[in-house]
Structure formats: structure tokens, C-alpha cells
Residue frames as a rotation matrix with the C-alpha (Angstrom) as fourth column:
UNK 1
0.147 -0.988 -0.045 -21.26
0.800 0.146 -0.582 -18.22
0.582 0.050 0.812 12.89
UNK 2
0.964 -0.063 -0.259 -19.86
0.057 -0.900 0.431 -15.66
-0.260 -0.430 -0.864 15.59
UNK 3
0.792 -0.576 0.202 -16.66
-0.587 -0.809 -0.005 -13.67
0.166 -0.114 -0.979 15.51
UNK 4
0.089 -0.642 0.762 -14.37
-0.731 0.477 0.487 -16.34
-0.676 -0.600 -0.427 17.27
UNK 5
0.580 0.376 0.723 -15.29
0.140 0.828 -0.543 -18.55
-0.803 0.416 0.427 15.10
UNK 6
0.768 -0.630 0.118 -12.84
-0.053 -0.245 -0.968 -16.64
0.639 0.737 -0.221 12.26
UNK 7
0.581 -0.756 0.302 -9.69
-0.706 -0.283 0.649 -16.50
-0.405 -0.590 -0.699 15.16
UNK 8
0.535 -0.255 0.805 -8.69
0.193 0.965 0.177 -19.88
-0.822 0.061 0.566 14.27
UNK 9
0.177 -0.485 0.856 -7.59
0.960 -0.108 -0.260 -18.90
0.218 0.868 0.446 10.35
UNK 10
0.860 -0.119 0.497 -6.68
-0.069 -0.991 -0.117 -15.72
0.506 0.066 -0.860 11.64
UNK 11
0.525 -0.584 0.619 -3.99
-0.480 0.398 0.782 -17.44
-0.702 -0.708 -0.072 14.12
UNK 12
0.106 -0.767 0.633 -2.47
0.462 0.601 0.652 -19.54
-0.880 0.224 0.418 11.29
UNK 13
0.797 0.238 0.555 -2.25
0.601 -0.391 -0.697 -16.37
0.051 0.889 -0.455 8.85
UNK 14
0.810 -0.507 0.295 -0.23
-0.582 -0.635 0.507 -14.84
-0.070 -0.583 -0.810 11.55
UNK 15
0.492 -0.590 0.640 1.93
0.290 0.805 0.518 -17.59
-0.820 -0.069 0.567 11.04
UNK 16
0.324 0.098 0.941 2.36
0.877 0.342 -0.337 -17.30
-0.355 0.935 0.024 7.42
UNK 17
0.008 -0.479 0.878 2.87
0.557 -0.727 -0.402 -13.44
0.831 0.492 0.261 6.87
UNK 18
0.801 -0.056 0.596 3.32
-0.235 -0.945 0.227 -11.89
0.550 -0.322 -0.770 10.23
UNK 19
-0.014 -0.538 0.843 5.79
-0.959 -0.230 -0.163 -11.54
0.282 -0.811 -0.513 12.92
UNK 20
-0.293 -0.445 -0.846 6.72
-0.027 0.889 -0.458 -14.64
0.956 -0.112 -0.273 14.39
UNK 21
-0.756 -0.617 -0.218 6.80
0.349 -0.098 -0.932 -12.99
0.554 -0.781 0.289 17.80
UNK 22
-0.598 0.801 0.010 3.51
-0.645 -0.475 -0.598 -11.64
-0.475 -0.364 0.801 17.80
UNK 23
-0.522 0.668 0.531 -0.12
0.668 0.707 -0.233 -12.55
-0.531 0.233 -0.815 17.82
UNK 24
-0.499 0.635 0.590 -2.89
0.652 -0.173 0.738 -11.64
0.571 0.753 -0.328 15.40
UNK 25
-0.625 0.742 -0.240 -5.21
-0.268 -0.494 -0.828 -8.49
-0.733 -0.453 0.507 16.80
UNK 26
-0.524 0.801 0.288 -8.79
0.852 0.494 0.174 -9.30
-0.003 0.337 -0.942 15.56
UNK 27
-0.208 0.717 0.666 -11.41
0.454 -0.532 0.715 -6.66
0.866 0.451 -0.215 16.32
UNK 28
-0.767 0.272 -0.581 -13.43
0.461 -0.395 -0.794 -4.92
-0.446 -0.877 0.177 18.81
UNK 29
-0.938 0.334 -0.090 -16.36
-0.232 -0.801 -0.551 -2.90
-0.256 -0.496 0.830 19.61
UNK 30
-0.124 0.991 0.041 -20.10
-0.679 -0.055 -0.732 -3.12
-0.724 -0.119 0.680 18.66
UNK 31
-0.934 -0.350 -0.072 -20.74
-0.292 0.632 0.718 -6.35
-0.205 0.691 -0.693 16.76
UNK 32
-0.275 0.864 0.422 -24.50
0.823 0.438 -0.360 -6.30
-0.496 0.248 -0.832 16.79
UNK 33
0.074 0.031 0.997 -25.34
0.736 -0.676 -0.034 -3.45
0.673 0.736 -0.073 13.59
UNK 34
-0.503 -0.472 -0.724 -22.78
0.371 -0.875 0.313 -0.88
-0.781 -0.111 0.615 14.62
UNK 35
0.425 0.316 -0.848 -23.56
-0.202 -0.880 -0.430 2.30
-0.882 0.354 -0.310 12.92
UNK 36
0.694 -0.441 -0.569 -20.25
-0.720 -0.401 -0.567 1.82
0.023 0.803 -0.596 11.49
UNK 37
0.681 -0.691 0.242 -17.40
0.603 0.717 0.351 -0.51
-0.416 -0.093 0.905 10.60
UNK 38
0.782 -0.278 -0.558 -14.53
-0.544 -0.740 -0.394 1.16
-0.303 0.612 -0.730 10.27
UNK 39
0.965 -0.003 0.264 -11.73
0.054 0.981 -0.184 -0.85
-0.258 0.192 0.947 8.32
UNK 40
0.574 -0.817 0.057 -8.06
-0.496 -0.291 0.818 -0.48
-0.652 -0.498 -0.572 8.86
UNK 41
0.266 -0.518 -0.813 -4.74
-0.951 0.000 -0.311 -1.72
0.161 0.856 -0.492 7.13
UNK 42
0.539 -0.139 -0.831 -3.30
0.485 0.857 0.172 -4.51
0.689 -0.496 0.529 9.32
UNK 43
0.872 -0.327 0.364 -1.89
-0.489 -0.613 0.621 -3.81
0.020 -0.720 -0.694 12.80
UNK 44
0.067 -0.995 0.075 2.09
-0.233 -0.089 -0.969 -3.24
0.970 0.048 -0.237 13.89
UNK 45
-0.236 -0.496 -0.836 3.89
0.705 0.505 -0.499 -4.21
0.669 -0.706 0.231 17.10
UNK 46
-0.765 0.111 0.635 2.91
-0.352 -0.897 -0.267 -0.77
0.540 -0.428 0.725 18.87
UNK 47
0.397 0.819 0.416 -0.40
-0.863 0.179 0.472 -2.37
0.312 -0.546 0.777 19.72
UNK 48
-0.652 -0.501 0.569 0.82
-0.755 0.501 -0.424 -4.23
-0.072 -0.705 -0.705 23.32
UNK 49
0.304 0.866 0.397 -2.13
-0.697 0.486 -0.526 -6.56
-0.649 -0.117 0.752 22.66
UNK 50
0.787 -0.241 -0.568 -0.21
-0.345 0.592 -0.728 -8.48
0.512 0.769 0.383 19.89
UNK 51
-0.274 -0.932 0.237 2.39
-0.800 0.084 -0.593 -9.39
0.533 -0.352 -0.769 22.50
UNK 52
-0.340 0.097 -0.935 2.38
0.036 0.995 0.090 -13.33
0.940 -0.003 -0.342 23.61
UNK 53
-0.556 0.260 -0.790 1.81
0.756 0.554 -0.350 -12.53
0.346 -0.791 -0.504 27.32
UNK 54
-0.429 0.891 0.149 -1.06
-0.779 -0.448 0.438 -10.07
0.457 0.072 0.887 26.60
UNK 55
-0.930 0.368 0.011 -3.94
0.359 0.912 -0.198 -11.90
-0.083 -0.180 -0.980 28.63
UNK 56
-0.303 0.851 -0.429 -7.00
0.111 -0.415 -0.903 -9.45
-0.946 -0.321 0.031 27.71
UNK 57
0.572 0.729 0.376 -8.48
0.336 0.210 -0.918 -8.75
-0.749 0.651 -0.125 24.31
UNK 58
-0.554 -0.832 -0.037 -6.61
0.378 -0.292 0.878 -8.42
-0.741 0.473 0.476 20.89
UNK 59
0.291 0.920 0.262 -8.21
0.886 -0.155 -0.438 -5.96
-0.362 0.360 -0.860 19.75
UNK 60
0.111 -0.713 0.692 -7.03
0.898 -0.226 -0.377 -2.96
0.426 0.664 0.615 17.38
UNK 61
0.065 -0.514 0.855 -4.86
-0.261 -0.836 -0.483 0.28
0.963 -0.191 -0.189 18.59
UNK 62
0.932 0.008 -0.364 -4.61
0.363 0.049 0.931 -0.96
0.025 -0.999 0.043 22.20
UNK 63
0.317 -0.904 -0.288 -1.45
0.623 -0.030 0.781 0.96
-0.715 -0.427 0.554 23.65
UNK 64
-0.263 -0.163 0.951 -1.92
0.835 -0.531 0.140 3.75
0.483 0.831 0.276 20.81
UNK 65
-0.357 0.295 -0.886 -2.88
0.529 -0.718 -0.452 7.18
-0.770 -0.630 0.100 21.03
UNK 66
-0.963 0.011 -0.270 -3.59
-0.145 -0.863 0.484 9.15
-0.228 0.505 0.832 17.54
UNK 67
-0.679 0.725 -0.112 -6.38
0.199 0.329 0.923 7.14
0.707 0.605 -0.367 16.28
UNK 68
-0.440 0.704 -0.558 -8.19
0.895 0.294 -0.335 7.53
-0.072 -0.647 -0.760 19.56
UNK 69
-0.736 -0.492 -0.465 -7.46
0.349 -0.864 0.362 11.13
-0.580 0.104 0.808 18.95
UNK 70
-0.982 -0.032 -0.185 -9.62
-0.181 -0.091 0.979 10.87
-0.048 0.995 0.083 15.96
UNK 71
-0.586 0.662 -0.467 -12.20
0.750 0.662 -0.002 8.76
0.308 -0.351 -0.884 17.21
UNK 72
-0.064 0.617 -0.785 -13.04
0.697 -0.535 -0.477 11.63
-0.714 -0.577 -0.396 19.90
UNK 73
-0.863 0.023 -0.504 -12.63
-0.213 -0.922 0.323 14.71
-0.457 0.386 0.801 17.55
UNK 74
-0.656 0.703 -0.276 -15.46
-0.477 -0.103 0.873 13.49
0.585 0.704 0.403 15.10
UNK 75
-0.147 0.537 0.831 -17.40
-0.950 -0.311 0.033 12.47
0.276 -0.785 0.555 18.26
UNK 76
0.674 0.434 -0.598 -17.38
-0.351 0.900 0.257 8.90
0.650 0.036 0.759 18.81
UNK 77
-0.069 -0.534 -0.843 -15.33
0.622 0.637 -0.455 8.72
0.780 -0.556 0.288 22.07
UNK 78
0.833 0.450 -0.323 -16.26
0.481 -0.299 0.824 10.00
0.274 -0.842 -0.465 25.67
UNK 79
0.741 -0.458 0.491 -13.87
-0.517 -0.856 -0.019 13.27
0.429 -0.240 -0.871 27.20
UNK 80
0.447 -0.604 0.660 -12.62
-0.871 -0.126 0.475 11.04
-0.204 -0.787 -0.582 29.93
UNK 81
0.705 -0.330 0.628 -11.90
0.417 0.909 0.008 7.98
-0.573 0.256 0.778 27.83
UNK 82
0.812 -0.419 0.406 -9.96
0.261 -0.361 -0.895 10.20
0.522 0.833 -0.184 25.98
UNK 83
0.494 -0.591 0.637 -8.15
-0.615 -0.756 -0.224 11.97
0.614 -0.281 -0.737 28.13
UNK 84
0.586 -0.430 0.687 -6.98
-0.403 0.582 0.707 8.58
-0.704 -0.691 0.168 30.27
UNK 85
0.682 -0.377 0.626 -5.74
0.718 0.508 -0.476 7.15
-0.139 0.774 0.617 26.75
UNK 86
0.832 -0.311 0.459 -3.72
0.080 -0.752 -0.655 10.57
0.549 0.581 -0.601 26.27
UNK 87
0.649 -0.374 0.663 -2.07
-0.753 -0.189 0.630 9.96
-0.110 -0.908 -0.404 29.83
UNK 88
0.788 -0.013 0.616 -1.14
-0.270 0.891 0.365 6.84
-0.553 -0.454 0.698 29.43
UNK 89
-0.599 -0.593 -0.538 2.45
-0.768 0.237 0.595 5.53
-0.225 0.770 -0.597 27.73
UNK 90
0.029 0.225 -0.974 1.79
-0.605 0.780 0.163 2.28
0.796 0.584 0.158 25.72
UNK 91
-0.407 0.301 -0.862 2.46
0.397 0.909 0.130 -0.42
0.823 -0.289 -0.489 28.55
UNK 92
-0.948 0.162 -0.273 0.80
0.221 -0.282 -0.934 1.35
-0.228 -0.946 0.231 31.24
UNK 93
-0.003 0.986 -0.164 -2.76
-0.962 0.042 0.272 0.08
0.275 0.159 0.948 29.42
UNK 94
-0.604 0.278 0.747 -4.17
-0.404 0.702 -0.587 -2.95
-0.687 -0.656 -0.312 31.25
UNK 95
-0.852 0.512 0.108 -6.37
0.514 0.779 0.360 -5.35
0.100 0.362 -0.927 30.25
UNK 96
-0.224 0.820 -0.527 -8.93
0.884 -0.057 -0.463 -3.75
-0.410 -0.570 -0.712 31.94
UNK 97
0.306 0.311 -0.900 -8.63
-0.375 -0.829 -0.414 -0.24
-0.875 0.464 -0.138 30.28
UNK 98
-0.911 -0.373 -0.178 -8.62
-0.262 0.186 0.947 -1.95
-0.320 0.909 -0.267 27.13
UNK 99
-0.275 0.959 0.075 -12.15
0.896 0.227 0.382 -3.26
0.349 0.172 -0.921 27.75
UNK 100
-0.247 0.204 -0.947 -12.90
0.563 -0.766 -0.312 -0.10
-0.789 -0.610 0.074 29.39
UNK 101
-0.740 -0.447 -0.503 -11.72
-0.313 -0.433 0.845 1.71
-0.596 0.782 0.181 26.05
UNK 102
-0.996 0.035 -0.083 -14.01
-0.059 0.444 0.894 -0.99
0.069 0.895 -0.440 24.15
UNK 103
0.025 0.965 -0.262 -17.32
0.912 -0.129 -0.390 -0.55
-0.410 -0.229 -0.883 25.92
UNK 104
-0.495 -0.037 -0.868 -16.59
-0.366 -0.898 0.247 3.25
-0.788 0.439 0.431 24.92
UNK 105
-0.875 -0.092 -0.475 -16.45
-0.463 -0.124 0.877 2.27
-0.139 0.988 0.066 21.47
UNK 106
-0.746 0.658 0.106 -19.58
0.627 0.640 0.444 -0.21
0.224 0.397 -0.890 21.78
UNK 107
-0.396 0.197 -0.897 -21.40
0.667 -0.610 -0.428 2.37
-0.631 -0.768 0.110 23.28
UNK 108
-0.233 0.107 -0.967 -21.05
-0.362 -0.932 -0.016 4.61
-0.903 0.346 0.256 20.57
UNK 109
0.675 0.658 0.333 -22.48
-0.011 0.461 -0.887 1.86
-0.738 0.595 0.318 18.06
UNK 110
0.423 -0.538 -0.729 -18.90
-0.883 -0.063 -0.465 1.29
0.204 0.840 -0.502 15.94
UNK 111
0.768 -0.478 0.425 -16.66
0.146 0.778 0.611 -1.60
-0.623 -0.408 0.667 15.44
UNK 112
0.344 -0.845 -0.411 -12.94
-0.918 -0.394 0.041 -1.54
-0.196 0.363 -0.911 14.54
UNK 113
0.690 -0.124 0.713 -11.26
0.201 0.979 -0.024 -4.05
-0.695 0.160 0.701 12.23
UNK 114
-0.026 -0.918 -0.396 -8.39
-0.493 -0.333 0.804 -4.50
-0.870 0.216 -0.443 10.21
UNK 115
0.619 0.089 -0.781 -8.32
-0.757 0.336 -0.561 -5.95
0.212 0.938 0.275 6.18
UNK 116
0.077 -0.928 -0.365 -5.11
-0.204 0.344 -0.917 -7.76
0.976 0.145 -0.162 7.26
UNK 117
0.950 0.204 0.236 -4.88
-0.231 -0.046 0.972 -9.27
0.209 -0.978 0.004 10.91
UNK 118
0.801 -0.443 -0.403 -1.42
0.575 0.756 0.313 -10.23
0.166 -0.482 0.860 10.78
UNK 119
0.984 0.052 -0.168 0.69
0.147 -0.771 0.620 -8.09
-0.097 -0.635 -0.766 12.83
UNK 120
0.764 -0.474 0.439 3.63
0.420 -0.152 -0.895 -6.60
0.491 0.867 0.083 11.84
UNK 121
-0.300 -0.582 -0.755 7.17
0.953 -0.219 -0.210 -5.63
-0.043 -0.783 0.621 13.73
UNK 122
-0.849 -0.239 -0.472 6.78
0.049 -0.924 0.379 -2.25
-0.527 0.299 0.796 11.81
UNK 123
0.196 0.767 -0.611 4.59
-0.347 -0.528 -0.775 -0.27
-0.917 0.364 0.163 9.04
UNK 124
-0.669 -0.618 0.412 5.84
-0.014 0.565 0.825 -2.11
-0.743 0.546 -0.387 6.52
UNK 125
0.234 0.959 -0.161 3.57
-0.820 0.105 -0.562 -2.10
-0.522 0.264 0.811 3.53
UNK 126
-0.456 0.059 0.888 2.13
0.029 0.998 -0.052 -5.41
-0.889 0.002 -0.457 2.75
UNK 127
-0.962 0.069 -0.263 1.69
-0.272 -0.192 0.943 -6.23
0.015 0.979 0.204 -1.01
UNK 128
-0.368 0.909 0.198 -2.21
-0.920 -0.325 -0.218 -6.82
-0.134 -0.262 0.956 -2.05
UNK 129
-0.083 0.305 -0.949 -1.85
-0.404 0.860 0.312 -10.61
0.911 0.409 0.051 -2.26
UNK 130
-0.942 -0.152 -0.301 -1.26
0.226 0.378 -0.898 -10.83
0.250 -0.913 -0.321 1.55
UNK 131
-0.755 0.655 -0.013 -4.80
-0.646 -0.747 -0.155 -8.84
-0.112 -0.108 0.988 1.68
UNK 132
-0.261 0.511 -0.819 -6.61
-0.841 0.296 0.453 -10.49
0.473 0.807 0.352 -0.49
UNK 133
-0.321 0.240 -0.916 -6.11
0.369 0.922 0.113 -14.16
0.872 -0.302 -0.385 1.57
UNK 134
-0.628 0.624 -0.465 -8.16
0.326 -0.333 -0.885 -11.87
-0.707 -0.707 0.005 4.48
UNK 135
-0.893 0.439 -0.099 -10.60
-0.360 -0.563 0.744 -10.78
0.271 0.700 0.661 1.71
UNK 136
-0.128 0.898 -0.421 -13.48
-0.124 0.407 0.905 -13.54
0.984 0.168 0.059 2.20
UNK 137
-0.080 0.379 -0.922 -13.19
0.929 0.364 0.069 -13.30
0.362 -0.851 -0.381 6.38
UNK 138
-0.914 0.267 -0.304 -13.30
-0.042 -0.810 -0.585 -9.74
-0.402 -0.522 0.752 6.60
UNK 139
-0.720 0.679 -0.147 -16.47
-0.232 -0.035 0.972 -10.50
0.655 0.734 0.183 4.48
UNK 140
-0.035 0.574 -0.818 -17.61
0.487 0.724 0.488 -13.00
0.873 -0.382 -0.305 6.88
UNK 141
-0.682 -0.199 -0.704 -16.88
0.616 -0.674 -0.407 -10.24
-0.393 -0.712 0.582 9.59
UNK 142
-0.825 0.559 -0.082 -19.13
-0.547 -0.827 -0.130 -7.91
-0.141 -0.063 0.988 8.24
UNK 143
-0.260 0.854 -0.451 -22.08
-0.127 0.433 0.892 -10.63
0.957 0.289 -0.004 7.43
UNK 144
-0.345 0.070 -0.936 -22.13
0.664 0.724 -0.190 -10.96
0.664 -0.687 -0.296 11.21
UNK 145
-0.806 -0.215 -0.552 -21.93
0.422 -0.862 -0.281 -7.79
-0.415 -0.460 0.785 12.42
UNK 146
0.125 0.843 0.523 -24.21
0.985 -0.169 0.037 -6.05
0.119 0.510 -0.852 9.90
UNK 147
-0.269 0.071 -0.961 -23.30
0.364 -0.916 -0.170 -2.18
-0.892 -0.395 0.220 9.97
UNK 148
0.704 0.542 -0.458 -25.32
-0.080 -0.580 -0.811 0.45
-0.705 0.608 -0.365 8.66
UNK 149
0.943 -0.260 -0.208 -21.97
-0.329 -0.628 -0.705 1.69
0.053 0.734 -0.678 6.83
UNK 150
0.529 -0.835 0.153 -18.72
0.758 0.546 0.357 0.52
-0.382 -0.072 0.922 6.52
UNK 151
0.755 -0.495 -0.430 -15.31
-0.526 -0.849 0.054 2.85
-0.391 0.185 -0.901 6.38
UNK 152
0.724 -0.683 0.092 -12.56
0.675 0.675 -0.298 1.98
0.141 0.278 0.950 4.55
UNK 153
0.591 -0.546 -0.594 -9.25
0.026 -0.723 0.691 3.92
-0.806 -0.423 -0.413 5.56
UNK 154
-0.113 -0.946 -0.304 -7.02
-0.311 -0.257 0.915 4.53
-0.944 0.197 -0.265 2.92
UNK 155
0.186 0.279 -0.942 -6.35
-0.982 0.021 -0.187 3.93
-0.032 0.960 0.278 -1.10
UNK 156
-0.809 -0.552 -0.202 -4.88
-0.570 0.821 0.034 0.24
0.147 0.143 -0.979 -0.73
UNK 157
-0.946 0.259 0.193 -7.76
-0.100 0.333 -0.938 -1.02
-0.307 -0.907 -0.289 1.39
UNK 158
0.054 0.902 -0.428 -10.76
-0.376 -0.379 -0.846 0.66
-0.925 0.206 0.319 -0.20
UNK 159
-0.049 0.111 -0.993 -9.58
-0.998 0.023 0.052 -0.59
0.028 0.994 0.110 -3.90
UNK 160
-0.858 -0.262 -0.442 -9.46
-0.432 0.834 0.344 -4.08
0.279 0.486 -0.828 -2.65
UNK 161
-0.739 0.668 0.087 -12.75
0.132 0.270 -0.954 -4.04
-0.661 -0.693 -0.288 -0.73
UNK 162
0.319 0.535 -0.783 -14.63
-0.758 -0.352 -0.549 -2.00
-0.569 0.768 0.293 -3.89
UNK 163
-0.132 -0.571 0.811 -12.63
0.531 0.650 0.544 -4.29
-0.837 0.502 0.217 -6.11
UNK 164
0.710 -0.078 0.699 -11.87
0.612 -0.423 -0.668 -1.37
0.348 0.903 -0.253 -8.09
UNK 165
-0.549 -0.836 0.001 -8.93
0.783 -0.514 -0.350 1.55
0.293 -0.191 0.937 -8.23
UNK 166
0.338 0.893 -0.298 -9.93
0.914 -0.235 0.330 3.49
0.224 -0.384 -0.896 -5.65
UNK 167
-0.614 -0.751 0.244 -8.00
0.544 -0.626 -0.558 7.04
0.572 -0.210 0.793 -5.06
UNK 168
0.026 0.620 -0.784 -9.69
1.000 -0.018 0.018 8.55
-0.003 -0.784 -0.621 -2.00
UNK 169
-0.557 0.046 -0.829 -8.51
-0.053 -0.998 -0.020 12.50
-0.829 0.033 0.559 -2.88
UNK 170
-0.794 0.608 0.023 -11.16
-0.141 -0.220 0.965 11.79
0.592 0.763 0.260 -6.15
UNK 171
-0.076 0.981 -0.181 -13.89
0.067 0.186 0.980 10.36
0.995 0.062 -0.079 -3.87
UNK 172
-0.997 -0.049 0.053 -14.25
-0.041 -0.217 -0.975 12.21
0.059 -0.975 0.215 -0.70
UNK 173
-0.485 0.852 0.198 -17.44
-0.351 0.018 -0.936 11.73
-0.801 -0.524 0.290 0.75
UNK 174
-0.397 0.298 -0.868 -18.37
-0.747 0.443 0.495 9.55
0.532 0.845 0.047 -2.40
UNK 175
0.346 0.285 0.894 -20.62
-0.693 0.720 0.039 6.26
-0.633 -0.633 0.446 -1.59
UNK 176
-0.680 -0.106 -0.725 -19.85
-0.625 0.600 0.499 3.20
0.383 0.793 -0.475 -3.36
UNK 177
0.203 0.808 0.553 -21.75
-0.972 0.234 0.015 -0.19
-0.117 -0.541 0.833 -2.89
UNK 178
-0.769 -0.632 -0.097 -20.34
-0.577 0.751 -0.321 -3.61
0.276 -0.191 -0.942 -1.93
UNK 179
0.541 0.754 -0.373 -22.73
-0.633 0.657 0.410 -6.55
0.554 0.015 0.833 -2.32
UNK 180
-0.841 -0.525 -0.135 -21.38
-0.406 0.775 -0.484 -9.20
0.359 -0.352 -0.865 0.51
UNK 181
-0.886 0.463 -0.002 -23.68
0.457 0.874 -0.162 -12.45
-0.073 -0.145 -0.987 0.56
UNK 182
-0.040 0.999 -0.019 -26.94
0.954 0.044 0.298 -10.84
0.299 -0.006 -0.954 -0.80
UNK 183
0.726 0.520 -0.450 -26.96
0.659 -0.713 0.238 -7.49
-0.198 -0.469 -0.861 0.82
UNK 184
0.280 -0.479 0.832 -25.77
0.595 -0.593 -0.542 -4.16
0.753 0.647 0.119 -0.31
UNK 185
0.482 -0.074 -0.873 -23.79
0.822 -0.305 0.481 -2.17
-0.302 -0.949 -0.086 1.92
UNK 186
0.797 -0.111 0.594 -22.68
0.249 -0.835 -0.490 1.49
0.551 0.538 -0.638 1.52
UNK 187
0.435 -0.900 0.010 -19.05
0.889 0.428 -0.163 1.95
0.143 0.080 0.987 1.54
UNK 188
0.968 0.065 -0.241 -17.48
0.113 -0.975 0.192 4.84
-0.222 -0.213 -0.951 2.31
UNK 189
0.593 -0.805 0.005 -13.55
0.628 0.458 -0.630 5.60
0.505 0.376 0.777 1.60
UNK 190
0.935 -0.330 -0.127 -11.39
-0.261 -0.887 0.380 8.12
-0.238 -0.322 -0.916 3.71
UNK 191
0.330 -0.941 -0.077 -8.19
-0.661 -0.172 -0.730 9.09
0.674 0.292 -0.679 3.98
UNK 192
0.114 -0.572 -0.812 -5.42
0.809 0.528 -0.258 6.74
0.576 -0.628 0.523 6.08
UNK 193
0.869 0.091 0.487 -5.15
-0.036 -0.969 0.245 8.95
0.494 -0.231 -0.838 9.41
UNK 194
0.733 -0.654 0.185 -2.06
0.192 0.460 0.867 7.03
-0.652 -0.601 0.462 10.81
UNK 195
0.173 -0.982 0.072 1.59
0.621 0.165 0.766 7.29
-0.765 -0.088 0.638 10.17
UNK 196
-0.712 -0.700 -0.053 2.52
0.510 -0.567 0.647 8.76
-0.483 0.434 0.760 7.21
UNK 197
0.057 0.955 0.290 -1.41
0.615 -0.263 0.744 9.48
0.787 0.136 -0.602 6.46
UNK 198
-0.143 -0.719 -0.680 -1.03
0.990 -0.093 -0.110 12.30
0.016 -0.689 0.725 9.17
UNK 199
-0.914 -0.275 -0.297 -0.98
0.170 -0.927 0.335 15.20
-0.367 0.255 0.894 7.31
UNK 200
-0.662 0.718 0.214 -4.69
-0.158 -0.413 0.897 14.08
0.733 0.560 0.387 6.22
UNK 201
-0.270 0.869 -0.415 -6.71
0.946 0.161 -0.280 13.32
-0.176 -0.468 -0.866 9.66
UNK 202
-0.674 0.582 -0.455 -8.00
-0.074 -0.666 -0.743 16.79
-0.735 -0.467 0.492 9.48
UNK 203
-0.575 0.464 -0.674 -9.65
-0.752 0.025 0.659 15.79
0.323 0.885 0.335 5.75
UNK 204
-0.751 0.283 -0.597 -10.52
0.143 0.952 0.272 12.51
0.645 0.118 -0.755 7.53
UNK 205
-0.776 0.489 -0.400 -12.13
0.211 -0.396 -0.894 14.11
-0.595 -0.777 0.204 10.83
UNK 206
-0.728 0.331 -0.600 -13.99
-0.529 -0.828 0.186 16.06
-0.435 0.453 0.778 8.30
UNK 207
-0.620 0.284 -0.731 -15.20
-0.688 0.252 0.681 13.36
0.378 0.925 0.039 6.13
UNK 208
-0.627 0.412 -0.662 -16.17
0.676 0.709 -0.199 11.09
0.387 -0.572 -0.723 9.02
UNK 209
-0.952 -0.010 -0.307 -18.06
0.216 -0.731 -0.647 13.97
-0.218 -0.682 0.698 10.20
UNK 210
-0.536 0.606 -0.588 -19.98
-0.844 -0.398 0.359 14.01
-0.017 0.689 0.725 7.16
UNK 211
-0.671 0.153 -0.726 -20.56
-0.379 0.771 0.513 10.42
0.637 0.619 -0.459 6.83
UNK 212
-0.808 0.184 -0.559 -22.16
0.580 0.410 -0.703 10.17
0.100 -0.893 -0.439 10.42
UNK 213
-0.753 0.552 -0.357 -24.09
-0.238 -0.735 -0.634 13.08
-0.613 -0.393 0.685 9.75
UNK 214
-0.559 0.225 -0.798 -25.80
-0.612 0.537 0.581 10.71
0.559 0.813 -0.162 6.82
UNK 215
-0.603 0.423 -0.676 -26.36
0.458 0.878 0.141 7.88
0.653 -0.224 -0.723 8.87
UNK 216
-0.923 0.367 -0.118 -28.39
-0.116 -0.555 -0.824 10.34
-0.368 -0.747 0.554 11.51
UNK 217
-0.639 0.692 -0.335 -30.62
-0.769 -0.566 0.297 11.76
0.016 0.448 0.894 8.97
């Protein structure tokens, strides 16, 4: 099975609980054992990639700026990919410096995915039954991929991946382990560094800092 192969029930989920108006973002970056997976909430109108006459890759934060922010501080994004993403308003990313952007990220041996692909006018939070019916393809996303380690962003996210109650200020730099099909993978939780999560990227920076220095050793 590859990647594309999940678009299909990702395309009629978007139906079902997102936006009418928009399409489904999917993924991006290293898909052959990244270092890391890092695993997001579900993505919002902000990323221009979820717009109908996008014609390049729907792939998560396109037409953002903090998260990239983030990315580079804990080292996992080139100066000048940074600094063109800082220049740039939202529609004045191309197709092309979206894949640009994503070789970055493959490069640096990560991939970026969301629990929830279906895309949202706003930040709305999305109860944990809407989650849950992305539970067994973000699975099937990481059986493909294989990464060393896998982030989870936030407390919503991480308790339904762990299937347990997860509060990320109790387990900073904590591992957990997440059997998916046979193999044990080592789980990491952080804080949410987006929107109203904010006030913790410098705890996240930190913690991703730590967790990479792990996967070195």
C-alpha cells in the first residue's frame, strides 16, 4: 500500500466533517523511515493548499508561518527556507515553493501529518469521535512510512493515539509505546505550538530538542 492509496477515504471524510469548500490536506515530507513523524490536530482554511483551485500538493501548513518557525529553531529547516517562508504573505506561496519547502523537510528525514485530515473554515475544536474515524489510517500512515519516532502535538491527539489520558505538562520528554500492526513505536507527546498553544512553543522547541537529541545517540 502507498500513501495515495489512503486519499480516496480521506476525500470522502472531508465530505462528512469538513468544510464543504475545501479539500482535505494529507501529508508531506520524508515517507521512507523519517527520523520523525510529527502528528498534528487537523488543518484550517489558512493552509491555501485546501483551496479547490490549489493545483500542487496538499500538504500541511502550506501558506503558514509559525510552525515553520519552529521547525527551524529546533533545527530541522534550512536558514534560507526559512527566511523565504517569513517573507512571504499566505497566497504569494506557489506550488513550487511548496515542494521546495517539502524537499527541505525530506531532507531533514521528517514527515508531517495530521490525526484529522478534514479541513476546517476555522480552529474549531473537533470532538474525539471525528478523530477516532482517522484513527486506523493515520495507523496505516505510519505502517508505511516507518519512523524511528513519532510526535504527537498536543493533549487531545496524544490521548487518542496512546489510547490513554494523556496531559503533556505531566509527561514532558516522557516515552510511551504504541504497538501499530506488530511493531512498537516510541511515542513522544509535546505541547500544541499553534494558536492558542503559543505561549508553549518555547517548552515545545525545548522538548523537540531533546527528543532528536535521543534519536542521534
Amino acid at each position: 500500500m502507498q500513501l495515495e492509496d489512503l486519499e480516496d477515504e480521506y476525500n470522502k471524510l472531508q465530505i462528512k466533517y469538513g468544510a464543504k469548500e475545501l479539500k482535505p490536506i494529507y501529508n508531506g515530507g520524508c515517507s521512507k523511515n523519517p527520523n520523525i513523524c510529527f502528528v498534528f490536530m487537523n488543518p484550517t482554511g489558512k493552509n491555501i493548499a485546501s483551496t479547490p483551485n490549489w493545483k500542487g500538493r496538499r500538504s500541511p501548513w502550506i501558506g503558514t508561518k509559525n510552525i515553520w518557525k519552529l521547525f527551524y529553531k529546533v533545527g530541522l529547516l534550512d536558514e534560507e527556507i526559512y527566511i523565504n517562508i517569513m517573507k512571504k504573505k499566505p497566497k504569494e506561496w506557489e506550488e513550487k515553493f511548496a515542494d521546495l519547502v517539502y524537499e527541505n523537510v525530506e531532507e531533514h528525514k521528517y514527515f508531517i501529518t495530521n490525526l484529522g485530515k478534514c479541513t476546517q473554515i476555522d480552529a474549531r475544536i473537533l470532538p474525539n469521535s471525528v478523530y477516532n474515524e482517522y484513527l486506523h489510517l493515520l495507523y496505516k500512515e505510519i505502517e508505511i512510512i516507518k519512523p524511528k519516532i513519532i510526535i504527537t502535538l498536543g493533549n487531545q491527539v496524544s490521548s487518542i493515539v496512546l489510547n490513554q489520558k494523556i496531559s503533556v505538562s505531566q509527561c514532558r520528554k516522557k516515552k510511551f509505546l504504541k504497538s501499530i500492526e506488530g511493531k512498537k513505536y516510541e511515542v513522544y507527546p509535546v505541547y500544541y505550538p499553534i494558536g492558542n498553544g503559543m505561549m508553549n512553543i518555547e517548552k515545545a522547541i525545548e522538548d523537540i530538542k531533546f527528543i532528536i537529541q535521543k534519536i542521534k545517540v
